[in-house]
VEXTI-266511 format. One record per residue (C-alpha): residue number from 0; residue in one letter; x negated, y negated, z. Coordinates in pm, whole numbers. Layout:
! VEXTI-266511
<guti NUM; 'A'; <X; Y; Z>> ...
END
This chain:
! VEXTI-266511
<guti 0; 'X'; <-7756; -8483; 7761>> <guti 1; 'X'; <-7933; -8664; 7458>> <guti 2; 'X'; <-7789; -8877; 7206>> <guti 3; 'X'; <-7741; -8618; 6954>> <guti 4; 'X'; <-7606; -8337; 7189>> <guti 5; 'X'; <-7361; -8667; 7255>> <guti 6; 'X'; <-7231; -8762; 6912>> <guti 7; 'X'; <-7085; -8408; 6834>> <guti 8; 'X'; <-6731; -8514; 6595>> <guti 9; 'X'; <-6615; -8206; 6526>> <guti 10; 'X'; <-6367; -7990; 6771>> <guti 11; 'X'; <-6587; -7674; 6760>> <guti 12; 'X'; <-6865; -7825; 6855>> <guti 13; 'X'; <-6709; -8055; 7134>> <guti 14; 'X'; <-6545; -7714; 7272>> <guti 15; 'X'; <-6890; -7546; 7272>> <guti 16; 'X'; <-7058; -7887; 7500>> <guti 17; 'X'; <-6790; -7906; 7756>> <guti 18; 'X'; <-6742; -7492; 7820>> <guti 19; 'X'; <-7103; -7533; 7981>> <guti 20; 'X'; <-7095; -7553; 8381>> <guti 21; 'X'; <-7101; -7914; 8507>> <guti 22; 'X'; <-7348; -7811; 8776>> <guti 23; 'X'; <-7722; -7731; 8675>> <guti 24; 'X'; <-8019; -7685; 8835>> <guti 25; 'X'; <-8375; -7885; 8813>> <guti 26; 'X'; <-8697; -7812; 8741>> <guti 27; 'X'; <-8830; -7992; 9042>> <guti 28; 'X'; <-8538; -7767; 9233>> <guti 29; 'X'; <-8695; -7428; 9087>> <guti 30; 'X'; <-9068; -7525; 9120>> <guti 31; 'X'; <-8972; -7637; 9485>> <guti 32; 'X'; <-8788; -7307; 9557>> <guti 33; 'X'; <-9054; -7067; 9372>> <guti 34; 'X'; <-9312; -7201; 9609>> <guti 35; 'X'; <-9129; -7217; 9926>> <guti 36; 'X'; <-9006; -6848; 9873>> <guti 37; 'X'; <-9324; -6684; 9733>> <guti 38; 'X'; <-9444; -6429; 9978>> <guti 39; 'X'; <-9767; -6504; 9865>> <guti 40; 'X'; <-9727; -6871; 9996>> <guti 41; 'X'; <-9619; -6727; 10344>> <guti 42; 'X'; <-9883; -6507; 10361>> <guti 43; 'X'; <-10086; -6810; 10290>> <guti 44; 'X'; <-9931; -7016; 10534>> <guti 45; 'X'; <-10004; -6764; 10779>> <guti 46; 'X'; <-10378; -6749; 10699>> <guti 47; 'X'; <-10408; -7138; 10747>> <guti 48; 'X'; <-10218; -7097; 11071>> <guti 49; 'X'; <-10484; -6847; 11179>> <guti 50; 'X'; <-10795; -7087; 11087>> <guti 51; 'X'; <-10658; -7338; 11259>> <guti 52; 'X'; <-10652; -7087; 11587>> <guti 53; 'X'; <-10990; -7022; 11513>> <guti 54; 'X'; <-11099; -7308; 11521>> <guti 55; 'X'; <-10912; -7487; 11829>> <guti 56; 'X'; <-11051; -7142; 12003>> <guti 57; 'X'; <-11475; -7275; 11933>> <guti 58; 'X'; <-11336; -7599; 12041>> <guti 59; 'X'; <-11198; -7471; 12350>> <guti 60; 'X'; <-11508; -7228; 12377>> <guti 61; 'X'; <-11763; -7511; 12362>> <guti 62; 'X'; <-11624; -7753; 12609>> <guti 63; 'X'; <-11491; -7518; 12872>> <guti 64; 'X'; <-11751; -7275; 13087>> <guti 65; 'X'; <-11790; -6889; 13031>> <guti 66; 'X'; <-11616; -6720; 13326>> <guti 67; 'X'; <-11749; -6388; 13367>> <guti 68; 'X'; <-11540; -6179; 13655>> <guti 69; 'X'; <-11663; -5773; 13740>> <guti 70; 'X'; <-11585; -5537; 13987>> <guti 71; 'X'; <-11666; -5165; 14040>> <guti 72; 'X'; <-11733; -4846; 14257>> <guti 73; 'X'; <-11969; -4583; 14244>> <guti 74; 'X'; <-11978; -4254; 14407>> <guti 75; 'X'; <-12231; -4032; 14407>> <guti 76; 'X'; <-12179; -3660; 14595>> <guti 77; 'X'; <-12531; -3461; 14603>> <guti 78; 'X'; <-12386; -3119; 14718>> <guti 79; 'X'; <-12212; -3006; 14976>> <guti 80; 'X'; <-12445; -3014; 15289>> <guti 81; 'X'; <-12585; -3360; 15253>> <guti 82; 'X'; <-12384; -3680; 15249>> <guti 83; 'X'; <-12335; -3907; 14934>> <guti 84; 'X'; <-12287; -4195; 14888>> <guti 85; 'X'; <-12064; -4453; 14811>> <guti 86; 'X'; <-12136; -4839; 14642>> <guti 87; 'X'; <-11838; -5110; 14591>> <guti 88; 'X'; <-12000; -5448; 14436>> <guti 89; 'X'; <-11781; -5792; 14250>> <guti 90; 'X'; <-11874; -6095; 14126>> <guti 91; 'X'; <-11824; -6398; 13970>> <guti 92; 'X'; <-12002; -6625; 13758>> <guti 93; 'X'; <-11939; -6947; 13567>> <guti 94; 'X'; <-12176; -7059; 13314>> <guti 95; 'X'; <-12201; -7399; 13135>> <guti 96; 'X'; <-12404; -7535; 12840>> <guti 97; 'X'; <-12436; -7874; 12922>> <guti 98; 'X'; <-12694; -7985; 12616>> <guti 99; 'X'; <-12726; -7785; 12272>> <guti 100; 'X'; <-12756; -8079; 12092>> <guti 101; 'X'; <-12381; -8073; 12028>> <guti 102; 'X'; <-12374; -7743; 11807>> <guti 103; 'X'; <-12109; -7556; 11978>> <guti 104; 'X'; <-11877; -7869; 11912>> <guti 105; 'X'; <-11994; -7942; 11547>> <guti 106; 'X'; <-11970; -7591; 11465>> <guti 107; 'X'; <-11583; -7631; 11618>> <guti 108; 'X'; <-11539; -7899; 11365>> <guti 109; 'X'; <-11653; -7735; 11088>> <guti 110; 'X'; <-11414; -7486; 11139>> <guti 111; 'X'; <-11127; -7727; 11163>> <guti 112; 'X'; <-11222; -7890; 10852>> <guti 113; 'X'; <-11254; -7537; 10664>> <guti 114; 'X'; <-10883; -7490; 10784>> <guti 115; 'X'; <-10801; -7822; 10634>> <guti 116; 'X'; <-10991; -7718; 10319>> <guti 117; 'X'; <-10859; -7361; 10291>> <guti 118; 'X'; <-10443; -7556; 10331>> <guti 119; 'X'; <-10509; -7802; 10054>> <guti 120; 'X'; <-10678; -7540; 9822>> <guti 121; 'X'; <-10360; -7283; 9911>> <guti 122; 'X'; <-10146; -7616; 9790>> <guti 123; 'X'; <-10403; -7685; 9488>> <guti 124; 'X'; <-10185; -7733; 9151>> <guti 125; 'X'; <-10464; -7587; 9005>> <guti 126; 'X'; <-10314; -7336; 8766>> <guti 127; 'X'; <-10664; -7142; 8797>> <guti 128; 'X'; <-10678; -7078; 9137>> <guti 129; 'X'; <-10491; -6781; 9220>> <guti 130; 'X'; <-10220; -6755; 9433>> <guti 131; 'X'; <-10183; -7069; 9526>> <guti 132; 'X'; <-9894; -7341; 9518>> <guti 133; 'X'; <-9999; -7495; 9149>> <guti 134; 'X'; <-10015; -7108; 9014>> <guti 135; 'X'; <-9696; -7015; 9124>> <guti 136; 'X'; <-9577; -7431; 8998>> <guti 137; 'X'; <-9732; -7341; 8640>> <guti 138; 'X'; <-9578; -6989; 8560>> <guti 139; 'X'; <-9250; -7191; 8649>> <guti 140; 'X'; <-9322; -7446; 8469>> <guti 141; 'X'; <-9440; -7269; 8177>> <guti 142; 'X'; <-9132; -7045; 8139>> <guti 143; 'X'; <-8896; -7334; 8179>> <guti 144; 'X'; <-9071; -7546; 7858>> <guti 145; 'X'; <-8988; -7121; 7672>> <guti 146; 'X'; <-8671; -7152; 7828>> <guti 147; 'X'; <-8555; -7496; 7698>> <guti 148; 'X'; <-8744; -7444; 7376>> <guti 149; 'X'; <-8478; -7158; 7282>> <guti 150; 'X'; <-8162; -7393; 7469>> <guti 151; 'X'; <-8202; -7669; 7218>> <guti 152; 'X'; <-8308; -7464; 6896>> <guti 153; 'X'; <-7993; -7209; 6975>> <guti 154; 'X'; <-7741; -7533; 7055>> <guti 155; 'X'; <-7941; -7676; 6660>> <guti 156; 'X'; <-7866; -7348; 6565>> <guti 157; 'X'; <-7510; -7375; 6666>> <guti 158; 'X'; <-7423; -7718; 6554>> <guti 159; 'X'; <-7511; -7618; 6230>> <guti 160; 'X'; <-7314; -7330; 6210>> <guti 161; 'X'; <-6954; -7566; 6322>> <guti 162; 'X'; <-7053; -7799; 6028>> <guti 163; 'X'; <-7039; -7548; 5785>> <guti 164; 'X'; <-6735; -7369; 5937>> <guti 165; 'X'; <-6574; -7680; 5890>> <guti 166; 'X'; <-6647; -7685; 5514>> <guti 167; 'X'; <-6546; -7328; 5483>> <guti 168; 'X'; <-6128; -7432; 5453>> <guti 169; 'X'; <-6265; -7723; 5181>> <guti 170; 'X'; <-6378; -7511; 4896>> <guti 171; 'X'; <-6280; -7218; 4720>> <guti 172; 'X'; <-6564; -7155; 4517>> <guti 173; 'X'; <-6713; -6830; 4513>> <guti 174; 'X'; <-7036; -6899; 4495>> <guti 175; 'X'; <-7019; -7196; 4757>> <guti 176; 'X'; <-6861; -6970; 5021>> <guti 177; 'X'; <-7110; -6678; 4955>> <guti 178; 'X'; <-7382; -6945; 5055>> <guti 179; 'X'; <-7179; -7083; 5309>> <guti 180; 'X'; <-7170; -6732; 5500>> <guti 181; 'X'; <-7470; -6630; 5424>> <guti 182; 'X'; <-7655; -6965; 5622>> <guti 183; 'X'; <-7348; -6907; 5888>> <guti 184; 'X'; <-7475; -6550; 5914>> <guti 185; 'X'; <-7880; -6669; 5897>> <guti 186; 'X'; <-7798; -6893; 6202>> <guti 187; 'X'; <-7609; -6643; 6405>> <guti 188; 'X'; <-7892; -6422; 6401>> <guti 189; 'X'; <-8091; -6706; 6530>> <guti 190; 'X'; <-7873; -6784; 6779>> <guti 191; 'X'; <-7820; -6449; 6911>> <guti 192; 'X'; <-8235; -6400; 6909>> <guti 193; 'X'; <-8249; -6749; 7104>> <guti 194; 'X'; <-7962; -6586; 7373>> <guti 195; 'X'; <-8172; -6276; 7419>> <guti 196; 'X'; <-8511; -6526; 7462>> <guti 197; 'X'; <-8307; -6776; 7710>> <guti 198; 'X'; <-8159; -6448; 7903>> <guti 199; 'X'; <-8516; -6267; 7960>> <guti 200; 'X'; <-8707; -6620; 8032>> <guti 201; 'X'; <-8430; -6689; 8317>> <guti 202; 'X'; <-8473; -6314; 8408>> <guti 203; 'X'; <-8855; -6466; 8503>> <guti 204; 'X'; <-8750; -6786; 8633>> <guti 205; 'X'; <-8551; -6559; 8876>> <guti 206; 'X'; <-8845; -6362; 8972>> <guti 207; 'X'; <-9078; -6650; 9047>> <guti 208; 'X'; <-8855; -6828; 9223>> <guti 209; 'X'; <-8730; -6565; 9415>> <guti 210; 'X'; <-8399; -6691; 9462>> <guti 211; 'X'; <-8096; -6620; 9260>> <guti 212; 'X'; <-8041; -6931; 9007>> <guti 213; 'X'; <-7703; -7066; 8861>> <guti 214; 'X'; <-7691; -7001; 8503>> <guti 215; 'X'; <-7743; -7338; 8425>> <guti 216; 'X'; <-8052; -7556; 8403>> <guti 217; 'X'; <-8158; -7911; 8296>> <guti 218; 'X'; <-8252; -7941; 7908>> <guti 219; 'X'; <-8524; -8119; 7800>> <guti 220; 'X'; <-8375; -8427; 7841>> <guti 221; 'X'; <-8251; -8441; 8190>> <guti 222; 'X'; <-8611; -8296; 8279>> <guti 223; 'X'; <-8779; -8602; 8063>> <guti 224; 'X'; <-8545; -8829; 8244>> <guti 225; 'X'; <-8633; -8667; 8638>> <guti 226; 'X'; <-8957; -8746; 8542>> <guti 227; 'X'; <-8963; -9045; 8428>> <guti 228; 'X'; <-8793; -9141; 8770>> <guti 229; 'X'; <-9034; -8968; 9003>> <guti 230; 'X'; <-9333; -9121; 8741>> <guti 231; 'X'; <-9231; -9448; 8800>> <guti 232; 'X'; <-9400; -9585; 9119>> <guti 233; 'X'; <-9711; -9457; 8963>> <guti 234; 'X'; <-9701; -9621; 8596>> <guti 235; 'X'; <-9918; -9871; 8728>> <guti 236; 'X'; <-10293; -9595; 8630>> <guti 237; 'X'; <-10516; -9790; 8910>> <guti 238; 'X'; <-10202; -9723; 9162>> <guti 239; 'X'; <-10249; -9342; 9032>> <guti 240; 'X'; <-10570; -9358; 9079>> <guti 241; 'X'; <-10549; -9470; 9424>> <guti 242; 'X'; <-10261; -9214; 9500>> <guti 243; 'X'; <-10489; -8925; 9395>> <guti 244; 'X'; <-10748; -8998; 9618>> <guti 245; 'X'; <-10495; -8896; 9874>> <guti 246; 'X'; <-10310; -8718; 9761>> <guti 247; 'X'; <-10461; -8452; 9489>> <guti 248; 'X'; <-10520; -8140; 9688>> <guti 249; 'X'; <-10797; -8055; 9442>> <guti 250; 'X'; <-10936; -8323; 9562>> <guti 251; 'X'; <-10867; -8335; 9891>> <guti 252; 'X'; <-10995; -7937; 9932>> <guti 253; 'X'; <-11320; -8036; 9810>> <guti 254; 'X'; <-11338; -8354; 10030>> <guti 255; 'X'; <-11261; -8134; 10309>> <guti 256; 'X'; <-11483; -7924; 10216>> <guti 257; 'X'; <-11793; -8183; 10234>> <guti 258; 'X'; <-11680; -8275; 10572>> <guti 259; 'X'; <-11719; -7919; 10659>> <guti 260; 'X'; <-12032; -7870; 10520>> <guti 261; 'X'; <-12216; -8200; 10670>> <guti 262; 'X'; <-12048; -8083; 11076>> <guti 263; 'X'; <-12214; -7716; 10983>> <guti 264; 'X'; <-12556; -7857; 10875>> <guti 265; 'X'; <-12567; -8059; 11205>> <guti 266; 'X'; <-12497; -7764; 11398>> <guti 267; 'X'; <-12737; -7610; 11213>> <guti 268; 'X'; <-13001; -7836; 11278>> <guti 269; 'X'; <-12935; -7835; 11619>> <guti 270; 'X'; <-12926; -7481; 11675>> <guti 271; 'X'; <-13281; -7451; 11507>> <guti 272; 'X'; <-13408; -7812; 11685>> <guti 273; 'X'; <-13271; -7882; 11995>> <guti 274; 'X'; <-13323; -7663; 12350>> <guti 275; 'X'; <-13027; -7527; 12512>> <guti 276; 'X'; <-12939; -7580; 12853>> <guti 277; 'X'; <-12709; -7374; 13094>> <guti 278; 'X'; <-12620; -7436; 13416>> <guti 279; 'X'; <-12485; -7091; 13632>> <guti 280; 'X'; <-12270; -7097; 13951>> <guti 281; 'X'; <-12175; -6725; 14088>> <guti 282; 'X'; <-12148; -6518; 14381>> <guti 283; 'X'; <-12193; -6150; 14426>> <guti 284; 'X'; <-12072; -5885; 14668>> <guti 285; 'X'; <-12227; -5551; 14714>> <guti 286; 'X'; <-12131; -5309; 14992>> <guti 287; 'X'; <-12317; -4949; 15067>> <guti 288; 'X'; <-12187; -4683; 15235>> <guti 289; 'X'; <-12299; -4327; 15327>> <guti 290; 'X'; <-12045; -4103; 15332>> <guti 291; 'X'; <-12033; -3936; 15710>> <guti 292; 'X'; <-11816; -3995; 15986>> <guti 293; 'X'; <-11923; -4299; 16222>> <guti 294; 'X'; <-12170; -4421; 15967>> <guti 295; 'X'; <-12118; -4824; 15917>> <guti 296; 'X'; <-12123; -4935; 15559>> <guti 297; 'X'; <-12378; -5206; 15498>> <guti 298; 'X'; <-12266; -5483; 15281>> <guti 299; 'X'; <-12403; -5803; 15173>> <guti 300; 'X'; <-12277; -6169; 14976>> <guti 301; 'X'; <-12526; -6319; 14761>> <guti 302; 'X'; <-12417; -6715; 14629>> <guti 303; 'X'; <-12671; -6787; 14356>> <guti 304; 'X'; <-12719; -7105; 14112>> <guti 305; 'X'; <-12973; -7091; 13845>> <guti 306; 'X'; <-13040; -7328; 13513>> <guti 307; 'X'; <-13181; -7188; 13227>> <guti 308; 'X'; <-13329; -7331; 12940>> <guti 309; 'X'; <-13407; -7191; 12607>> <guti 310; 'X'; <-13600; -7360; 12273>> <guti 311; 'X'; <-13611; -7136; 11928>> <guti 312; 'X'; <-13882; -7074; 11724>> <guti 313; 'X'; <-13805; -6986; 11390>> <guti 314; 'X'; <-14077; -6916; 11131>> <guti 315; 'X'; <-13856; -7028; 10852>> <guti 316; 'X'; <-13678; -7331; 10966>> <guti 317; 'X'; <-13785; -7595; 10711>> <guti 318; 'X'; <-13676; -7351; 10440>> <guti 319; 'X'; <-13320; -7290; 10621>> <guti 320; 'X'; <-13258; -7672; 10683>> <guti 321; 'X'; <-13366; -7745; 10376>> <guti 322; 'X'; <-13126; -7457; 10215>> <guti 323; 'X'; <-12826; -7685; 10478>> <guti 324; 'X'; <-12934; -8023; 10310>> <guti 325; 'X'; <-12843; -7867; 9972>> <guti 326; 'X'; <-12484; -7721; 10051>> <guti 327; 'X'; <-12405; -8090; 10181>> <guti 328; 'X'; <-12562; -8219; 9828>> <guti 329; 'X'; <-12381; -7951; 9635>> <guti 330; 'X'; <-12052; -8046; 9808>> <guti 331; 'X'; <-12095; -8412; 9777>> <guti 332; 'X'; <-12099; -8337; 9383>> <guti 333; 'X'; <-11828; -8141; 9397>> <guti 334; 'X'; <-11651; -8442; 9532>> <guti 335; 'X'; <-11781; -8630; 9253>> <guti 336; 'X'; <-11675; -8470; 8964>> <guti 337; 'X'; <-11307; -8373; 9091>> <guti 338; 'X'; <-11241; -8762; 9143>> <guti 339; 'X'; <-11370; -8829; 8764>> <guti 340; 'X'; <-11197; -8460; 8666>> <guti 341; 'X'; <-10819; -8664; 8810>> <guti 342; 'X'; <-10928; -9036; 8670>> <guti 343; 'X'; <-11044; -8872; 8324>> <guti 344; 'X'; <-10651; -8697; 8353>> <guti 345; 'X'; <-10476; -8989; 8440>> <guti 346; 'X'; <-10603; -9209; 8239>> <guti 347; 'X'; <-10645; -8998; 7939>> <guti 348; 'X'; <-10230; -8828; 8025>> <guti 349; 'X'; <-10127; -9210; 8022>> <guti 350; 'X'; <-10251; -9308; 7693>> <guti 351; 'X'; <-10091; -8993; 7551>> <guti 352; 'X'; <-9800; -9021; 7686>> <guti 353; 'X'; <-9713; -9330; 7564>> <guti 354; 'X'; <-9775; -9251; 7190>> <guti 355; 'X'; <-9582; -8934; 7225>> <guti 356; 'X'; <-9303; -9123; 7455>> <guti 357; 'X'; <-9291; -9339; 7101>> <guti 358; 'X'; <-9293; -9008; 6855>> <guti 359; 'X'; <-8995; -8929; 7050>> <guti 360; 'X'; <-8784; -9205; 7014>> <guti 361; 'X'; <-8840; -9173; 6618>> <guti 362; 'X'; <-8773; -8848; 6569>> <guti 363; 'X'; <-8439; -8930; 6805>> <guti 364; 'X'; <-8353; -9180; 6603>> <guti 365; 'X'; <-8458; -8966; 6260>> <guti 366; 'X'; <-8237; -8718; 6395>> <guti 367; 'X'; <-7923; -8970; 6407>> <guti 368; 'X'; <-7936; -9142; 6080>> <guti 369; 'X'; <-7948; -8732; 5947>> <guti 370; 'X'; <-7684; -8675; 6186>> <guti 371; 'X'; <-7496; -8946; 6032>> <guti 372; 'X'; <-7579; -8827; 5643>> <guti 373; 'X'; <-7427; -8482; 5721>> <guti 374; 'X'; <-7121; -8612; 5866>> <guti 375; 'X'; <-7034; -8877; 5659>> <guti 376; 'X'; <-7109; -8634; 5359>> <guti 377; 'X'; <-6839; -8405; 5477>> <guti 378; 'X'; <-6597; -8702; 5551>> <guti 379; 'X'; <-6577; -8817; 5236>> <guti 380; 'X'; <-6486; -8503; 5148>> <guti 381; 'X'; <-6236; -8517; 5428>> <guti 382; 'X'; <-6075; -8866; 5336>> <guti 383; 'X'; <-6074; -8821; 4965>> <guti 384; 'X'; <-5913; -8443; 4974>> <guti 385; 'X'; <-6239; -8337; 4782>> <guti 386; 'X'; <-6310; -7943; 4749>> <guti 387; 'X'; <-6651; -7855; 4803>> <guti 388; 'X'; <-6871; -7706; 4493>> <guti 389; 'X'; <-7135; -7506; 4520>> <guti 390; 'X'; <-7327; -7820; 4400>> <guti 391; 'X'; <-7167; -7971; 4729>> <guti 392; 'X'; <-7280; -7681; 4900>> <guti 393; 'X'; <-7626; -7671; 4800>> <guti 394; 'X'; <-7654; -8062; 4891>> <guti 395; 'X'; <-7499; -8017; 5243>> <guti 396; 'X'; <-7764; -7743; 5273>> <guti 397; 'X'; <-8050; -7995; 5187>> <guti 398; 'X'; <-7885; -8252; 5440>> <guti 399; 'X'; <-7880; -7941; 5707>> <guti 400; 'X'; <-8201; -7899; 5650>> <guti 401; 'X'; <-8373; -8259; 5702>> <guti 402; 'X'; <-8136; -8252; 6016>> <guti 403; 'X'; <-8278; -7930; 6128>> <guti 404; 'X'; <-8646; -8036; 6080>> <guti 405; 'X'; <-8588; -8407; 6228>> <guti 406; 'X'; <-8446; -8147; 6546>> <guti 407; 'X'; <-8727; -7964; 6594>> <guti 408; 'X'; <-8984; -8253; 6588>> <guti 409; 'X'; <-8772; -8437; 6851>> <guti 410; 'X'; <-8765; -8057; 7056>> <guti 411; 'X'; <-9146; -8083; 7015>> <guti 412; 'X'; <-9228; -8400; 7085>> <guti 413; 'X'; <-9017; -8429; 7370>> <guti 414; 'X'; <-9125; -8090; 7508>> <guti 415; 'X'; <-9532; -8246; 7506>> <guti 416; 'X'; <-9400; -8537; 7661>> <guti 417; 'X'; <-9250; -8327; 7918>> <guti 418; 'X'; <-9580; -8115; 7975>> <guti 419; 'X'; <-9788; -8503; 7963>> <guti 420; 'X'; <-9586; -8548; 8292>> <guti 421; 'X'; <-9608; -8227; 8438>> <guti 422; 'X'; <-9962; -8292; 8457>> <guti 423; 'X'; <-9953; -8648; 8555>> <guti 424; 'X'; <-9786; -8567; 8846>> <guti 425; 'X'; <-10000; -8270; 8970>> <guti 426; 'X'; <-10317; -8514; 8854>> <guti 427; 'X'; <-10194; -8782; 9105>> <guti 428; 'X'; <-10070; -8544; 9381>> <guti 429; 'X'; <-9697; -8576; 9360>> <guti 430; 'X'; <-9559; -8254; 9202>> <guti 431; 'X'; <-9460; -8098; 9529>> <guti 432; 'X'; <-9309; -8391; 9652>> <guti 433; 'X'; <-9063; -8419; 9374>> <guti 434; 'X'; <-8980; -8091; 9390>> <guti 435; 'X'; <-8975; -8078; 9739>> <guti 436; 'X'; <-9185; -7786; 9876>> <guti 437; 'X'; <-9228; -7747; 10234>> <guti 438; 'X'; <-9441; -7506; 10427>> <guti 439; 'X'; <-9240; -7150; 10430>> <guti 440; 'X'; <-9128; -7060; 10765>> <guti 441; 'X'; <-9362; -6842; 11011>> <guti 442; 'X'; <-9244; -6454; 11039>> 
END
């Protein structure tokens, strides 16, 4: 809890802090849980799982020979005077490339590296990218900064409304208590607007996360606090830096990506450039029988070897390795710019953060010395057995007011410094880690 949530004098407003539950939830807890849960993810997972397959199959496929296995029968009846006849042949044959110039086993690792790219881009925190990990992370994430927006301006809201309950038994002037009630009632409705907000936004915290969720969750200030935590290995920006290049799945999809692109332009090349050579091992078995009594079938066994080789021609191959050359280019600068895309946000986030990290601790400490006005205001009253006037009234209201507006520039500042580290930690790679995703389970 912060400082201010902290100081609370008054009974009401003590009774209101400690009827919460003691045990709350994260944000790294529902980000974590949203993604693990989201059928979307499985299905994801799944998909990954089957490129991989895919490609371990090509692998397999280009080191191993083709075994080709047959067998069959034939029986042919011409009518019913002359004798048919009847054919039973097999065979086996096992063919191996043994030079292509290595394209069967580049195009295998292409494929593998796709699979790589296609598992990093699923886990991209890129909020753009659809249906993936940082998608699912930013609706969460989004609806919990809604979510603890309306927690601290209803508990503002609140603490307001127990500091002028408190003055209601000091006055007795008419006027005074008509403005008393009629802020008490102006903050009621605020408070029972904020309830309604807080109870739909969980309603979609629920739904994303696709778990049920106690009915408690961190405030701003317990979030600020996580994050600061998880942040700190990384306050060091060249550290960040370095921790993004391994860790940013933006990043590493488009790295992967390149690989993939420079092992399918050498298959490429080789499949246009380079003569394939197969070497073939089989046997065959035919047998031949006429169909009448006493007739011997005739049947013969037929080993064979033979090598082949083949060289293409193609009319258009400078254009189509030429078209290769450029997807390798074009990936390479995709690489580029998604390493100066994190640096820019790191460095950039850092700088930010620490001038709003400072805005904070003013408005915090704004918010006390008001704090302090408003309650020393009313104790005088207190100590000196001093009835309120409406004069009183109207100068408690002023006091409420600063205190109010101090409030809601802390909420806000503290809120972007929230959203500064949100997107510090998916910049250098480590949003899933805090909130401890894991690959969803196979079904």
């Amino acid at each position: 809890m912060g400082r201010f949530y902290r100081a609370i004098l008054f009974t009401t407003a003590t009774t209101l802090l400690v009827s919460r539950p003691l045990m709350a939830i994260s944000l790294n807890r529902i980000i974590g849980d949203a993604v693990t849960h989201n059928p979307q993810q499985q299905a994801n997972d799944l998909t990954v799982e089957s490129y991989n397959l895919d490609a371990e199959g090509t692998h397999k496929d280009a080191i191993y020979p083709q075994v080709n296995i047959s067998a069959g029968e034939t029986r042919n009846q011409y009518n019913q005077t002359l004798p048919g006849t009847n054919n039973m042949n097999a065979g086996v044959s096992a063919t191996e490339t043994v030079y292509d110039g290595r394209a069967a086993l580049d195009n295998a690792k292409s494929l593998a590296w796709e699979a790589k790219a296609q598992q990093a881009l699923y886990e991209s925190t890129d909020p753009y990218v659809p249906y993936t990990a940082g998608s699912v992370a930013s609706q969460v994430f989004n609806l919990y900064v809604s979510w603890a927006s309306y927690l601290a301006t209803r508990d503002l809201n609140q603490k307001a409304v127990d500091f002028m309950q408190d003055v209601l038994p000091l006055t007795d002037d008419p006027k005074a208590l008509a403005l008393l009630k009629s802020s008490i009632q102006s903050d009621n409705d605020q408070i029972s607007a904020n309830n309604k907000n807080m109870n739909s936004t969980f309603a979609d915290l629920c739904y994303y996360s696709f778990t049920k969720l106690p009915p408690t969750i961190d405030d701003f200030e317990q979030t600020n606090a996580q994050m600061k935590q998880d942040l700190e290995p990384y306050k060091d920006v060249q550290k960040a830096i370095i921790t993004a290049k391994q860790r940013n799945y933006d990043y590493l999809a488009r790295l992967y990506q390149l690989k993939q692109t420079i092992y399918q332009d050498r298959a490429t090349r080789a499949t246009l450039t380079r003569p394939v050579v197969t070497i073939t091992l089989g046997d065959s078995w035919n047998e031949d029988q006429t169909i009448a009594m006493g007739t011997p079938p005739m049947a013969s066994d037929s080993p064979y070897v033979g090598v082949e080789v083949t060289m293409p021609i193609s009319f258009g191959l400078r254009d189509h390795l030429q078209a290769s050359h450029y997807r390798v280019l074009a990936a390479e600068k995709q690489v580029r710019q998604q390493e100066a895309d994190f640096t820019y946000t790191i460095e950039s986030t850092f700088r930010k953060l620490y001038d709003v990290d400072a805005e904070t601790s003013e408005f915090d400490a704004t918010t006390q010395a008001d704090y302090i006005l408003i309650s020393g205001f009313i104790q005088q009253h207190v100590s000196h057995h001093t009835a309120f006037t409406y004069n009183d009234v109207i100068q408690l209201s002023s006091l409420l007011n600063n205190w109010a507006q101090s409030n809601m520039n802390y909420i806000g500042a503290i809120s972007q410094a929230i959203t500064f580290r949100y997107n510090l930690e998916v910049a250098i790679g480590i949003l899933f880690d805090s909130a401890g995703y894991h690959h969803s389970p196979n079904f």
